[in-house]
C-alpha positions as CSV (number, residue, x, y, z in Angstrom):
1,X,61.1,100.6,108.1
2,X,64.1,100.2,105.9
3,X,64.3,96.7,105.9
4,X,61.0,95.6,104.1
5,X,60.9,95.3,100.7
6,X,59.8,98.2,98.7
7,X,60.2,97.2,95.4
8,X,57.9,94.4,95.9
9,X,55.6,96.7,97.2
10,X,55.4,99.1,94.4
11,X,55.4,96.5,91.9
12,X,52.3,95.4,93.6
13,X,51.0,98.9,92.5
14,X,51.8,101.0,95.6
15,X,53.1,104.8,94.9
16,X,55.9,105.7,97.3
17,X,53.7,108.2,99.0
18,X,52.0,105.3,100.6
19,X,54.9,103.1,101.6
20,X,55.5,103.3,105.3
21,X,58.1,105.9,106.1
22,X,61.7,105.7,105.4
23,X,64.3,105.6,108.4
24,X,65.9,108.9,106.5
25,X,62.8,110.6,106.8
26,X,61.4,110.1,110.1
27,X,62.9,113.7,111.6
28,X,59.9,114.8,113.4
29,X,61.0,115.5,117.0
30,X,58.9,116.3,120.6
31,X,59.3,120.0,119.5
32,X,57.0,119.4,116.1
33,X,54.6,117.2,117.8
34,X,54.2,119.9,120.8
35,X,53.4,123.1,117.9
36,X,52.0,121.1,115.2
37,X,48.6,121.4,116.5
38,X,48.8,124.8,118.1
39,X,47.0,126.5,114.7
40,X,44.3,123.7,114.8
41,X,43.6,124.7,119.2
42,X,43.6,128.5,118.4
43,X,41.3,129.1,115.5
44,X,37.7,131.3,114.8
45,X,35.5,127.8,115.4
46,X,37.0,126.9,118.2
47,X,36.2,130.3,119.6
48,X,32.8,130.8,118.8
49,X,32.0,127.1,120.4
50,X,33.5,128.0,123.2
51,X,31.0,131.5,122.8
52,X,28.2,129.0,122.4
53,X,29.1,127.2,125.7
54,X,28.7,130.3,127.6
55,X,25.0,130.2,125.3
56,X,23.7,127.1,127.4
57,X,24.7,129.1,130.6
58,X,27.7,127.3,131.8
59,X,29.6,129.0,134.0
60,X,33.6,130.5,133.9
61,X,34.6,126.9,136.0
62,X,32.4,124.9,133.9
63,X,33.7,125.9,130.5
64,X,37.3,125.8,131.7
65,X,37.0,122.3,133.6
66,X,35.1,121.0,130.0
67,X,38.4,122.7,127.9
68,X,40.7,120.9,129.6
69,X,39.3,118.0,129.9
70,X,38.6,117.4,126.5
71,X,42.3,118.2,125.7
72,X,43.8,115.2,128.3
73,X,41.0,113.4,126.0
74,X,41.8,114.6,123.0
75,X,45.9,114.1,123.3
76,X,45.2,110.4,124.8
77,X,42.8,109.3,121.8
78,X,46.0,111.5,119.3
79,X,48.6,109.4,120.6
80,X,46.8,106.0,120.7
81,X,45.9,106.2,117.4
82,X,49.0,107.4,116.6
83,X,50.8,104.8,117.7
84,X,50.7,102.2,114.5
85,X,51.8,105.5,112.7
86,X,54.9,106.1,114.6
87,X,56.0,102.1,115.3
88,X,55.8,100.9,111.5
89,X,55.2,104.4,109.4
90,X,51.8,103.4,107.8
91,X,49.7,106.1,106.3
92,X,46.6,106.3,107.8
93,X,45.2,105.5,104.5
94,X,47.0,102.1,104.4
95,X,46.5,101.7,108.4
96,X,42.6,101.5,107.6
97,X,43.3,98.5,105.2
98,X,43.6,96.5,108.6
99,X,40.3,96.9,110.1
100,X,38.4,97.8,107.3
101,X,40.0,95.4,104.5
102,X,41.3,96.2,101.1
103,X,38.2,97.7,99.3
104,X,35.9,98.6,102.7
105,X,38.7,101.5,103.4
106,X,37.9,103.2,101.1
107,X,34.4,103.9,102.8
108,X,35.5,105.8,106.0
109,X,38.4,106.8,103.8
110,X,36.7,109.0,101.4
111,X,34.3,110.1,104.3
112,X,37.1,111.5,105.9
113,X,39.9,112.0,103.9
114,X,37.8,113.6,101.0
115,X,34.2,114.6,102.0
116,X,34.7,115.9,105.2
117,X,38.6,117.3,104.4
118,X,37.8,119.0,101.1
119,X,34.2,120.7,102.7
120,X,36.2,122.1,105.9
121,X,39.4,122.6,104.0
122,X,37.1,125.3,101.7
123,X,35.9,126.2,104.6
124,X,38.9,127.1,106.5
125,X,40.1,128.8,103.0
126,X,37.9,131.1,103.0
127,X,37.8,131.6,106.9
128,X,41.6,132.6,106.5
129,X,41.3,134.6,103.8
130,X,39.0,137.3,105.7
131,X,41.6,137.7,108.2
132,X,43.7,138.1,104.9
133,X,41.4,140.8,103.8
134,X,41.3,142.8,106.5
135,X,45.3,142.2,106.7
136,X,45.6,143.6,103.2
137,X,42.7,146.8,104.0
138,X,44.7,147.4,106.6
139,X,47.7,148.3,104.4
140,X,45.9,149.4,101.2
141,X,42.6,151.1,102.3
142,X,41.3,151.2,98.6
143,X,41.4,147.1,98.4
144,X,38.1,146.4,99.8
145,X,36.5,148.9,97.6
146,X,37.8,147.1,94.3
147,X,35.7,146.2,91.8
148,X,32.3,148.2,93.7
149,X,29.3,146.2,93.0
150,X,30.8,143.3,90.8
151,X,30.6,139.7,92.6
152,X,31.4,136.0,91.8
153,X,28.8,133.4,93.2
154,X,28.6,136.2,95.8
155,X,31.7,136.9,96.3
156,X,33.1,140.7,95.8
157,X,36.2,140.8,94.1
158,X,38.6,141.9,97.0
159,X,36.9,138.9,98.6
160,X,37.6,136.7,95.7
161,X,41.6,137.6,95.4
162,X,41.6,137.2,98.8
163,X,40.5,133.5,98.8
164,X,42.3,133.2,96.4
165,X,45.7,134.3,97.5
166,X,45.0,132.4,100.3
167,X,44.0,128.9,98.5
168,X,47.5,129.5,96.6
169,X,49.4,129.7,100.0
170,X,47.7,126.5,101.2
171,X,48.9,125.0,97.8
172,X,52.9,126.0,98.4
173,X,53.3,124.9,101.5
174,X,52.1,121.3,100.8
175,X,54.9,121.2,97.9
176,X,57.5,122.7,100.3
177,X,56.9,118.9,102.0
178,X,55.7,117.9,105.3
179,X,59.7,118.3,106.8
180,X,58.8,122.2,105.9
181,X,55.5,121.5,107.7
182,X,57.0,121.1,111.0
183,X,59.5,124.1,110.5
184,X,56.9,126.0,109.8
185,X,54.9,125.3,112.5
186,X,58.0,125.8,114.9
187,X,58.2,129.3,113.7
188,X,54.6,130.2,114.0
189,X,54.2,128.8,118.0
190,X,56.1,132.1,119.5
191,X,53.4,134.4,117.5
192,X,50.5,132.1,119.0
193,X,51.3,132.6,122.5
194,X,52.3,136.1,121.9
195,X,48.8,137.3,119.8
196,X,46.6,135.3,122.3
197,X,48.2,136.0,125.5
198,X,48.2,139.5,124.2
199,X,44.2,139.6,123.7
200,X,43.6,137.7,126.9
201,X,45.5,140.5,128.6
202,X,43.7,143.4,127.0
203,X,40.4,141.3,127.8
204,X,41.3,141.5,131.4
205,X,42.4,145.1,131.6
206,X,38.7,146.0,129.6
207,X,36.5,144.0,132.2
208,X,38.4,145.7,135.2
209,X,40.7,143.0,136.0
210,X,40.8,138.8,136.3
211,X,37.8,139.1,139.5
212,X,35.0,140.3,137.6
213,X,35.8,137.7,135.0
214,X,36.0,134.4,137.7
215,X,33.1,135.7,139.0
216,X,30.8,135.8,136.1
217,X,28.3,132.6,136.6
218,X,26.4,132.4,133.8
219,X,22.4,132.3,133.3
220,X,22.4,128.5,134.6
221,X,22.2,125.1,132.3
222,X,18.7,123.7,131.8
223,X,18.5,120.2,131.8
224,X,20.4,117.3,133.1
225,X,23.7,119.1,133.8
226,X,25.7,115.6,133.4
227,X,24.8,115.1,130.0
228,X,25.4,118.8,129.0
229,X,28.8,119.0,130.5
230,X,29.8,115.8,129.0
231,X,27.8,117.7,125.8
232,X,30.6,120.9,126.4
233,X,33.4,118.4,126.2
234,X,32.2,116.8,123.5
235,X,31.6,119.9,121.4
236,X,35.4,120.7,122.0
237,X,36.6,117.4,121.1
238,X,34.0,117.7,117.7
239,X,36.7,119.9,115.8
240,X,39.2,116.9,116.3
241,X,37.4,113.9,115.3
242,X,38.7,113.9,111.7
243,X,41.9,114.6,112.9
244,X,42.1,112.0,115.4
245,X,41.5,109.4,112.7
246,X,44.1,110.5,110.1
247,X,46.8,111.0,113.0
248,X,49.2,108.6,111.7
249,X,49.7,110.6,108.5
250,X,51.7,112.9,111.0
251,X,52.7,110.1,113.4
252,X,54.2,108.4,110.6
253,X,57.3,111.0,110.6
254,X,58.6,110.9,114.0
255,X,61.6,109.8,115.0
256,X,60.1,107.2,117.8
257,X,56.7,106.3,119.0
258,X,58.2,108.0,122.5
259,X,58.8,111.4,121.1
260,X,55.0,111.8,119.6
261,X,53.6,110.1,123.0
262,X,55.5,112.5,124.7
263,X,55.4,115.8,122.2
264,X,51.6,115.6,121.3
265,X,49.9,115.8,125.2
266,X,52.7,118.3,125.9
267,X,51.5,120.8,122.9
268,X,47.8,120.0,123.3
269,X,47.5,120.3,126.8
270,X,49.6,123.3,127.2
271,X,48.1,125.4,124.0
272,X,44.6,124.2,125.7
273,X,45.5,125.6,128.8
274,X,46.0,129.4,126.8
275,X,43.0,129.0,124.4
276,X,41.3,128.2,127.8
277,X,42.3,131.4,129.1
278,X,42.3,133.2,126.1
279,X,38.6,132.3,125.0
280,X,37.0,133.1,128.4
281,X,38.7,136.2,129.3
282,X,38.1,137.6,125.9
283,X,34.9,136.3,125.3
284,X,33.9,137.1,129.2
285,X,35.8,140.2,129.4
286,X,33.9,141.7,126.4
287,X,30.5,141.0,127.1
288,X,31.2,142.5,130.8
289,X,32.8,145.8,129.0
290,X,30.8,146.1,126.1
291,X,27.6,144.3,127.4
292,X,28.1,141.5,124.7
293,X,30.2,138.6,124.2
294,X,32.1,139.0,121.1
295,X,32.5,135.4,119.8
296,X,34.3,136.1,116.2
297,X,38.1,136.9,117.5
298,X,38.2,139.2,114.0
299,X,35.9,141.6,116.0
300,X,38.3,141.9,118.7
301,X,40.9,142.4,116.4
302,X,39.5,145.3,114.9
303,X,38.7,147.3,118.6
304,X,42.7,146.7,119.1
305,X,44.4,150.9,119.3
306,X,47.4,151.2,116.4
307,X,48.2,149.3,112.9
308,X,51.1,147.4,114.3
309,X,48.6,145.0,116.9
310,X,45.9,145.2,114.5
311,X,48.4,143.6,111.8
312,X,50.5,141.2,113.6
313,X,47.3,139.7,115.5
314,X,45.3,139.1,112.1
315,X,48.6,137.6,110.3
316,X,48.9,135.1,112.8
317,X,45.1,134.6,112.9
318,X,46.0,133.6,108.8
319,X,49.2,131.7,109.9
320,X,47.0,129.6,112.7
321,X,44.0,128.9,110.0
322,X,46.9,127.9,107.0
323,X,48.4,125.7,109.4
324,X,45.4,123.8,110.9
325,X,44.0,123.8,107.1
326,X,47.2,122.2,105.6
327,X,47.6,119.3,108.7
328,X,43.9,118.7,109.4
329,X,42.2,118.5,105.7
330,X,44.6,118.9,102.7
331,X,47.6,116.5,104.3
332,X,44.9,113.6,104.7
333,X,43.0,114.7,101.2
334,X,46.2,114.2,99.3
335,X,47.1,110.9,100.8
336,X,43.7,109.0,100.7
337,X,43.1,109.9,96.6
338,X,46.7,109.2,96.3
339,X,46.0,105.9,97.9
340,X,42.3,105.5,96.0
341,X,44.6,105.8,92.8
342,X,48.1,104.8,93.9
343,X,48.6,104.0,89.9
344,X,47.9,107.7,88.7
345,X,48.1,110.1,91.8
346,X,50.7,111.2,94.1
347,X,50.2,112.5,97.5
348,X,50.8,116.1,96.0
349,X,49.0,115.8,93.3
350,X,46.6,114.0,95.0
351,X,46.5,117.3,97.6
352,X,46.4,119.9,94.3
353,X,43.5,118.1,93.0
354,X,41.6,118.1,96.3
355,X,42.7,122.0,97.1
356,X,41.2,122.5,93.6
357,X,37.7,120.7,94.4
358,X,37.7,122.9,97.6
359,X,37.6,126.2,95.2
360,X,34.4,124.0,93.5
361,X,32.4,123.4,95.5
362,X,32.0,127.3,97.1
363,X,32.6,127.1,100.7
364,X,31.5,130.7,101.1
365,X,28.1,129.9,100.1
366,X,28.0,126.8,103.1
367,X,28.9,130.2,105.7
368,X,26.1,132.0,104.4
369,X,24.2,129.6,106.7
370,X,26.1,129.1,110.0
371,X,23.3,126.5,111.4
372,X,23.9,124.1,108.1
373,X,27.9,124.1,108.5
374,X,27.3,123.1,112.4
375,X,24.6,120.8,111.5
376,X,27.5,119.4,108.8
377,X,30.2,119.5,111.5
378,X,28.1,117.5,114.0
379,X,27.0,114.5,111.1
380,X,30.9,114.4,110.3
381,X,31.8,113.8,113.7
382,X,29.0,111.4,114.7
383,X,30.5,109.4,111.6
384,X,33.7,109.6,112.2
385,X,33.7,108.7,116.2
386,X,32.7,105.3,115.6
387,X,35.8,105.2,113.1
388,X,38.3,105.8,115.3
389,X,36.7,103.3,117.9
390,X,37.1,100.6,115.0
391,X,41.3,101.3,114.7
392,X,41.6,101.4,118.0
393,X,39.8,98.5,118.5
394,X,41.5,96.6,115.7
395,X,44.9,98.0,116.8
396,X,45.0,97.4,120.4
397,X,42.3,94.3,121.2
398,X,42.4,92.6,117.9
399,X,46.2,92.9,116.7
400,X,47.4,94.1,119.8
401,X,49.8,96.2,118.4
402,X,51.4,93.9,115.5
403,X,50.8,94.9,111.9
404,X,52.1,92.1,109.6
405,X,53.4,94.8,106.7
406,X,53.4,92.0,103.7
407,X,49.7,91.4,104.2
408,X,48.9,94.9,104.6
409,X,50.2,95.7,100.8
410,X,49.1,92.3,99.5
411,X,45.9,92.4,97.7
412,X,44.9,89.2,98.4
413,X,46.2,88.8,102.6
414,X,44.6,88.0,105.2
415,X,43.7,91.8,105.2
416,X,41.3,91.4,102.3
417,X,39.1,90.0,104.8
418,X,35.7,89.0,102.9
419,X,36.5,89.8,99.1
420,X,38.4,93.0,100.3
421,X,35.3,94.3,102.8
422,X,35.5,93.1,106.6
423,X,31.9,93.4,107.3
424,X,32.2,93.3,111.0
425,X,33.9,96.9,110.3
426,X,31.3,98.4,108.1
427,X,28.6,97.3,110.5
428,X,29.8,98.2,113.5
429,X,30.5,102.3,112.1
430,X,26.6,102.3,110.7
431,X,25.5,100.9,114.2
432,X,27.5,103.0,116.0
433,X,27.1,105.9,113.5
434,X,23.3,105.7,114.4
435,X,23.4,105.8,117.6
436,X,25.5,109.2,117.7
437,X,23.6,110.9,115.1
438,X,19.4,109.4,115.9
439,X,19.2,112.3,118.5
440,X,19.1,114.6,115.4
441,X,16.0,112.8,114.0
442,X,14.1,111.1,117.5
443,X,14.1,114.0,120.2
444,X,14.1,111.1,123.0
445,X,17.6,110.1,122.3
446,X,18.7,113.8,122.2
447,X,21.2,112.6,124.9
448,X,22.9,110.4,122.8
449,X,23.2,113.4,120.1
450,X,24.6,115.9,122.9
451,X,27.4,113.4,123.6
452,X,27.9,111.7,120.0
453,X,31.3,111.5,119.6
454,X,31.8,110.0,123.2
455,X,28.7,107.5,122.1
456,X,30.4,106.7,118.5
457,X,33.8,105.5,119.6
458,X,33.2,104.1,122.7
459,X,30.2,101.7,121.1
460,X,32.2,101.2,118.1
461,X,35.4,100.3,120.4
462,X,32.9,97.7,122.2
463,X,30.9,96.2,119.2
464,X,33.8,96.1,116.9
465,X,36.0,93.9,119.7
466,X,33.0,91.5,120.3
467,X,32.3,90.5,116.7
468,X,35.6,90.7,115.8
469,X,36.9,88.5,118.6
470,X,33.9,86.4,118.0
471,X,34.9,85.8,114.0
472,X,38.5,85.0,115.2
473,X,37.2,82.5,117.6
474,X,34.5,80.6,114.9
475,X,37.8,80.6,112.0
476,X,39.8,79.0,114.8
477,X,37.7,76.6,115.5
478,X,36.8,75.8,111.8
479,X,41.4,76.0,110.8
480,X,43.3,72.7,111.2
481,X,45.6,72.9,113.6
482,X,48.9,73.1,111.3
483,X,47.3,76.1,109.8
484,X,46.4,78.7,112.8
485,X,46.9,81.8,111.9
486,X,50.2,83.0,113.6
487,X,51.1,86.3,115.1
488,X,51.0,89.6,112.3
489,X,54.9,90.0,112.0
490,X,56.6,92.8,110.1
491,X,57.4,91.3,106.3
492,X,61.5,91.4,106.4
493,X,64.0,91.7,103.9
């Protein structure tokens, strides 16, 4: 992506942050794509869904057929809409510009890149900085009795130098750059499969060995067992759906659209595969030796025998929760405010400013109530399904693959669509969104809640195409036959 002209670009107005990646700095390899998103599979929420799938009474085969599954999902949605990312090095703030126009991406923009982000990157924060807590108790006793009785909002102070430590970790490594990013997430792959192997093991050994475990069939699903499968799968893929949208911001650093296509399923599939058999046997293997599931991996943690398992398992329980935190919610914060304000903010400043809203708004206080941060999760990603069905949409059936570049920075191209808003977009997200999310509100379309995010992108996918296709079709007719549009081709030179 050398060879357009960035100067232009930035005189238009357009920080650097937001200028499609530079040849020099496209190092992101198979190996980065394949561990990037091991902190995101192996975190607390992630485990206690899976705890809640065993709830409805699935059974050992059923959760582990609806795991994997969702990841072959999951990875094929990450590299699709990955690909515009990896080919021209567009920021998934920018990449929205094409579907959504100038002035309508901000709409799905700030729903995901600072709503949703900033809420679960709080939440996340102080997540990690329990483990932290319990990391620090372990070496300093005294710690957690600090301060006795005094509290912030509700927090005790241990609690609050906790988050706090940990919100301040969050904050170096997005200025040690995204190339530090992938080192670090290198690093911190060994320690995942080591600490969650470990507990799946020790799972096993407490239930009496792998039988009793495969055996366990659960109390039975209730219902139409199609549509609550497909509702398992979907609750897996949930955690991802802001992620898959924002995917190019990472996309956007790899060497070749190959290595991502190739690195992305690898690391997904394969860390699926352990947090498949991590999740069950622990959560399995406890409730069969201590006669109840134990859905918070923290309490397993703390039944481990000597200081050195209890510490390295909890430090990489705080690695796994910086990592997804950093990639899934700050990363796409920083870049979507820098692009809201591409005069003033930077993508680092852009991510201080967003860490700093995250201390605002108390995310412990959205915990105290675990119903209202699921019921939050389940809005974001019935919103943010029908999203992603728009850029793929856009990307593959409208474009079909080619981004002209020059257009996409102009502020008056053919991406401005109507007066910067291509309504066909906005529409098609609402209709969709409502058709994901109306289960919460009209109990006869609960099935359309239990599968929302398969509901929001596949009818967003279909609705955008049509109108889209039909727009295309009425301007062509209406365009004089020296002025077609041509082909979207990369701005040169």
């Amino acid at each position: 992506m050398d060879n357009i002209n960035r100067e232009a670009f930035k005189e238009a107005g357009f920080s650097e942050d937001v200028l499609p990646t530079k040849d020099k700095d496209r190092t992101w390899n198979i190996g980065n794509f394949a561990t990037v998103w091991m902190g995101s599979v192996h975190n607390i929420p992630n485990y206690i869904a899976i705890g809640g799938l065993f709830a409805i009474g699935l059974s050992v085969g059923q959760v582990f057929s609806a795991i994997m599954a969702a990841s072959i999902i999951l990875a094929l949605v990450m590299v699709m809409n990955g690909h515009a990312g990896s080919k021209y090095g567009l920021p998934f703030a920018m990449l929205l510009r094409s579907s959504y126009g100038n002035k309508g991406s901000m709409i799905p923009g700030v729903l995901r890149g600072v709503i949703a982000a900033i809420m679960w990157f709080g939440f996340q924060t102080y997540a990690g900085s329990q483990a932290l807590s319990i990391l620090i108790g372990k070496m300093w006793p005294s710690y957690l009795a600090l301060g006795g009785d005094w509290n912030f909002f509700g927090l005790t102070l241990p609690a609050l130098i906790s988050f706090l430590l940990f919100w301040a970790f969050n904050v170096a490594l997005i200025y040690g750059g995204m190339d530090f990013l992938g080192k670090f997430t290198n690093i911190l792959s060994p320690l995942v499969y080591i600490v969650f192997g470990g507990m799946a093991i020790w799972a096993i050994n407490l239930a009496g060995g792998i039988g009793p475990i495969l055996s366990y069939s659960g109390t039975g699903i209730s219902g139409n067992g199609f549509v609550v499968f497909i509702g398992a799968i979907t609750a897996v893929i949930a955690a991802w759906a802001a992620p898959m949208v924002s995917v190019s911001d990472f996309t956007r650093l790899s060497r070749s659209t190959k290595e991502q296509a190739i690195g992305q399923p690898l690391g997904l599939i394969v860390t699926y595969l352990l947090f498949a058999v991590a999740s069950i046997s622990i959560i399995v293997g406890s409730e069969i030796a201590f006669g109840t599931p134990i859905w918070n991996v923290l309490d397993v943690v703390a039944r481990f025998d000597g200081a050195f398992a209890i510490g390295i398992s909890v430090l990489t329980l705080c690695l796994t929760t910086l990592s997804v935190n950093v990639t899934g919610n700050i990363v796409p914060a920083g870049y979507q405010l820098a692009s809201l304000f591409p005069k003033k903010l930077t993508f680092k400043s852009g991510a201080t400013i967003a860490a700093i809203i995250g201390i605002l708004v108390m995310p412990w206080k959205l915990m105290e109530n675990s119903t209202s941060i699921f019921t939050f999760l389940n809005i974001v990603a019935g919103l943010l399904a029908p999203i992603t069905g728009v850029m793929l949409a856009q990307y593959f059936m409208i474009s079909k693959k080619e981004i002209d570049l020059k257009e996409l920075y102009s502020h008056n191209g053919k991406y401005n669509y109507q007066n910067g808003f291509n309504v066909n977009a906005i529409v098609t997200t609402i209709v969709a969104g409502v058709l994901s999310l109306i289960g919460m509100f009209v109990p006869f379309f609960d099935a359309l809640y239990q599968m929302s995010w398969f509901v929001g992108i596949i009818s967003a996918f279909i609705l955008y195409t049509v109108l889209e296709r039909a727009r295309l079709k009425k301007n062509l007719q209406k365009t004089p036959l020296n002025k077609v549009e041509k082909p979207d081709k990369v701005m040169q030179g």
